[in-house]
N, C-alpha and C positions, 0 to 999 in steps of 0.2 A: 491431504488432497483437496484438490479445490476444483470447480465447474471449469468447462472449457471456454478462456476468456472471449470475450465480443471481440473482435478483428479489425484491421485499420489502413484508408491509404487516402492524399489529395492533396489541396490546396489549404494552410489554415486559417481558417476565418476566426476573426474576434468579434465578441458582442458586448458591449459594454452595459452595466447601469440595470435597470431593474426588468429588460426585455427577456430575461432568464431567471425564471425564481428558482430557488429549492424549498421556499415555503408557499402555505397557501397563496394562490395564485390572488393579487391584487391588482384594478384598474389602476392606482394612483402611481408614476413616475416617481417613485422615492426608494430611499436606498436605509437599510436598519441598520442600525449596530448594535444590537441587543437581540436576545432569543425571543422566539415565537410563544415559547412556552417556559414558565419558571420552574416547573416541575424537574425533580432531580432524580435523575439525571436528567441532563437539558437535553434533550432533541432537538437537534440543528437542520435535518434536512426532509421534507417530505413528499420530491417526485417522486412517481410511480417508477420502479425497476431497481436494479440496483446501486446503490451511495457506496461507493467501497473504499480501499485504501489511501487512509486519511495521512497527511501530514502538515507538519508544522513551517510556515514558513520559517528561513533564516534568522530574522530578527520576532519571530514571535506574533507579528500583525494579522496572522491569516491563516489560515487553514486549506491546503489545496488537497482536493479527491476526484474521484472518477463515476462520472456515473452514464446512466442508458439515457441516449437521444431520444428512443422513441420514434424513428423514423425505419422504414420498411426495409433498409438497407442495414439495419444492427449497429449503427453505430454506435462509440462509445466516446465521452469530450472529457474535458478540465474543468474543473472552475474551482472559482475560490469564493471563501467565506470571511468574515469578519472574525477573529481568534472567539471572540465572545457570545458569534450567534449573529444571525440578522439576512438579511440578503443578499444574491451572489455579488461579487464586487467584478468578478471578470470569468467569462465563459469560451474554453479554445476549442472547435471542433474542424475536424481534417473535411471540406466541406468544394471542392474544388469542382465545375462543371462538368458533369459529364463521369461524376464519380458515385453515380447514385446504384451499380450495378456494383458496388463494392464494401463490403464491412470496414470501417475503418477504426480504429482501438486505440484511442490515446489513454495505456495503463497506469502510467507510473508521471507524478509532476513532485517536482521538488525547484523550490523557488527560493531564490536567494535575496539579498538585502537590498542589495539594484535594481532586480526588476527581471532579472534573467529567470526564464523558467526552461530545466530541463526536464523533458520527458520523453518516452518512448512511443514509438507509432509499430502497428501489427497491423498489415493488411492482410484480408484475403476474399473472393467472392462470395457473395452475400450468404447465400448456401453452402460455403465451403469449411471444412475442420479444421484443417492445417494454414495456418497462413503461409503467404510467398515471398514475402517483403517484412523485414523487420530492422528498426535502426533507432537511435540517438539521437535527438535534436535539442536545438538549445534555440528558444524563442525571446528576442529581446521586447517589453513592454510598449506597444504603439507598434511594435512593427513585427508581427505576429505572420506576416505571409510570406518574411524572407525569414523562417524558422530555417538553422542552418543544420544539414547533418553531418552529425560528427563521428558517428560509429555506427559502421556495420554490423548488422544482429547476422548468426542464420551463416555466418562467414569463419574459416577460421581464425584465431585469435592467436597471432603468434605469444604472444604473453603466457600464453595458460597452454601453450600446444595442444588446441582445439577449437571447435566452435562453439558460440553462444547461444541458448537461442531466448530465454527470458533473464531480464533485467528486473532481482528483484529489491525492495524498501529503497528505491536510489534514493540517496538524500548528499545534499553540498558540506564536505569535513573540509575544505581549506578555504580561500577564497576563488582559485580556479581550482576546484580539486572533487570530484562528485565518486561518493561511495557505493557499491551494490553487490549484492548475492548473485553471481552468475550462474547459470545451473537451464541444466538438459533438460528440456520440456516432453513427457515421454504419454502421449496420447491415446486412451483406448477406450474401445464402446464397453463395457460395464451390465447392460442389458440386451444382450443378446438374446432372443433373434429380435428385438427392440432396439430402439437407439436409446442410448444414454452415455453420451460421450464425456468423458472425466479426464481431468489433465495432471499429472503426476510430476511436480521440479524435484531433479535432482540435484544435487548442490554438488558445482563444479569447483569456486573461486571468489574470494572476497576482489573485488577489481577495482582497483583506482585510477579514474579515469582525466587528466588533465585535457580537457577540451580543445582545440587547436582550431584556429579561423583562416579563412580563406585557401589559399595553399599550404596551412602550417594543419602536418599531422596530428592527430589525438598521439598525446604520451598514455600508455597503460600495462600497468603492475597487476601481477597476478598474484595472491597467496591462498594454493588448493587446502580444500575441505571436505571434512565426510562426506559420501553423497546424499546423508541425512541431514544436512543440517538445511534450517527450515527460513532461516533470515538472517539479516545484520541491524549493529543500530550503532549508531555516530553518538557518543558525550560533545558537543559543540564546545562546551565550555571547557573539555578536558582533553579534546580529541582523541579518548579514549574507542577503541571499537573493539564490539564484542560480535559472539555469532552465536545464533538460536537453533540449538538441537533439539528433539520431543522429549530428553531427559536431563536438562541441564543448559549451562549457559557457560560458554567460553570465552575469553578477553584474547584477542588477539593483541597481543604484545609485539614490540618494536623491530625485534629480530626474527619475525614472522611465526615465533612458535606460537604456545597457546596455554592458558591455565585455566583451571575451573573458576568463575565467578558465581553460580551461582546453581543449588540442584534441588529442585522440590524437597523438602523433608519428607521421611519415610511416615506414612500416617494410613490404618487399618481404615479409615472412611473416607481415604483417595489412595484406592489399591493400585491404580492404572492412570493416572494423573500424568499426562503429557501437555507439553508449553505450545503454543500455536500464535504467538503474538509477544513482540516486545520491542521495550522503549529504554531509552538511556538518555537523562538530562541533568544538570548541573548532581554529580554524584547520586541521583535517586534512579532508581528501576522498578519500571511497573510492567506488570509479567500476563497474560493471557491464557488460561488451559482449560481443558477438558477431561473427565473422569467416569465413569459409569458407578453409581450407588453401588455397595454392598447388599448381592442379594438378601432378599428376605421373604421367609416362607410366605406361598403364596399369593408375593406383591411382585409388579413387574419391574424392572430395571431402567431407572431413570439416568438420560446422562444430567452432569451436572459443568457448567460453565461456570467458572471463575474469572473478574479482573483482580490482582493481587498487585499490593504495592511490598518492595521488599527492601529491606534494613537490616544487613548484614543478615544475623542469624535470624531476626523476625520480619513476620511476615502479617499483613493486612488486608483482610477478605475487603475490597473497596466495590464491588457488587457482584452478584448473582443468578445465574439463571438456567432453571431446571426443567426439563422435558419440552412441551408444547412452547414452552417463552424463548425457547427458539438458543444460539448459542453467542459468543462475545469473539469477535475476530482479531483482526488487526489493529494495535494500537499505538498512539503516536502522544509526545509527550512534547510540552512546548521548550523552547532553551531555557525557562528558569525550575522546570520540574515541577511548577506548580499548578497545568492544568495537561491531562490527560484527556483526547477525544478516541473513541472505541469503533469498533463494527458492532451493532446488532442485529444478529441475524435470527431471523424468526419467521418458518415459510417462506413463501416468495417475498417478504418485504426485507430490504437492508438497508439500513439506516448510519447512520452516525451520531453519537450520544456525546456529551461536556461532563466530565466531572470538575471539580477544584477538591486539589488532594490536600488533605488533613496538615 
């Protein structure tokens, strides 16, 4: 389960160059390519709100994620990072006049080797829970205000006979070819007679979506999945794809069936050990989960987060973090498998961390 995402709708403006940081904020017009901090894991980003679902561009140069505007209307934008740390290199928020009475959600960005970035927009009014507007666009580099849309969210989807309402890990598996977990978005307050609204995906369809311009239609393939299953993730270099359940990992194979790739080992000090994040690059997988300690007389019950890199039958704890250190989200591996960035989540702060895997 995951908080009810920030919401989206306008005109999208670009900002170039160092008028947007995600690090401490600096007078001087310059642009880094290197981390803020050498400390490992590297910490890549440090506005206030939330840094969240990270990924890798196509060719490896960048990192694009999502994070909070900060302005009165909740918006949410894009931007990207240098693959190694450093300054945002380009920032897209839906920003059109007269659209300040509206939440606007740019969630999901996956950027290809050209310069296209697709991502998804969720509007709804500022105060509002349920968005009214949700769709697919694909933004070409320099020309960021004639973002084209390409699919209707929120509609039904003859492919999958039903509708969609979140698009989720989208990431580019062909050259026109873009992948994602499609799945029912099922919203409820959680604290009642308080608010605490909580957003629950249900997994509808792995969907492949070929982009279509101008008058030419989007093509789109549907192959349905449990309603538990929790993500997807694209091998670039193998166009392998698999899909993430809370007890296992399936390889969705060519004839649309499915096989197990991959399922936590049975272990008496992760009795409850469920998957919440994962990545697939050049043959390696690095895995995301959560467990609650084995009680113990008179001590309290710590969850424990794990990032795990995994290798066939073995398995590599690649960091850690237990109770108050908050927990390890969504993660994203570059196409040569050799650098993984994370969520860390801890309190109100979310961040995004760098390893380089062993």
């Amino acid at each position: 389960m995951t908080r009810l995402p920030h919401l989206i709708a306008g005109v999208l403006g670009t900002l170039l160059g160092a008028c947007g940081h995600t690090e401490p904020f600096t007078a001087a017009d310059t642009t880094l390519f290197e981390p803020f901090s050498p400390v490992t894991p590297v910490r890549l980003t440090f506005a206030a709100g939330a840094n969240l679902r990270p990924a890798f561009s196509e060719d490896g140069a960048q990192i694009t994620y999502s994070f909070v505007r900060g302005t009165p209307d909740r918006d949410r934008c894009l931007a990207t990072l240098p693959a190694g740390g450093g300054t945002r290199l380009r920032t897209l928020c839906w920003t059109a006049q007269g659209q300040d009475t509206l939440a606007d959600g740019l969630e999901l960005g996956a950027l290809a080797a050209d310069g296209r970035l697709a991502f998804t927009r969720y509007t709804s009014r500022v105060n509002g829970v349920v968005p009214n507007d949700a769709a697919l666009f694909i933004s070409r580099e320099g020309e960021a205000v004639n973002a084209e849309r390409v699919l209707d969210l929120f509609v039904f989807q003859p492919a999958g006979g039903t509708a969609w309402d979140y698009l989720l890990d989208l990431t580019w598996s062909g050259p026109n070819e873009l992948t994602a977990l499609a799945t029912d978005a099922v919203i409820i307050n959680r604290c009642p007679p308080g608010i605490c609204w909580d957003t629950t995906y249900v997994g509808l369809h792995v969907a492949t979506i070929q982009p279509g311009s101008g008058t030419t239609a989007s093509v789109v393939t549907a192959v349905a999945v449990q309603p538990a299953a929790g993500g997807v993730a694209v091998d670039r270099a193998t166009g392998r794809r698999y899909i993430r359940y809370p007890d296992r990992v399936e390889e969705l194979l060519a004839n649309g069936t499915t096989t197990v790739a991959y399922e936590p080992p049975a272990d008496p000090a992760r009795p409850d050990f469920r998957l919440t994040g994962l990545a697939v690059a050049a043959d390696r997988m690095v895995v995301s989960g959560i467990y609650l300690e084995p009680p113990a007389p008179g001590a309290q019950r710590d969850s424990v987060s794990q990032l795990r890199r995994v290798d066939g039958t073995s398995e590599q704890v690649l960091a850690s973090r237990r109770g108050v250190e908050g927990r390890i989200g969504a993660v994203a591996l570059d196409p040569t498998g050799e650098r993984v960035v994370f969520e860390g989540r801890a309190g109100n702060s979310r961040n995004l961390f760098l390893l380089e895997l062993p």
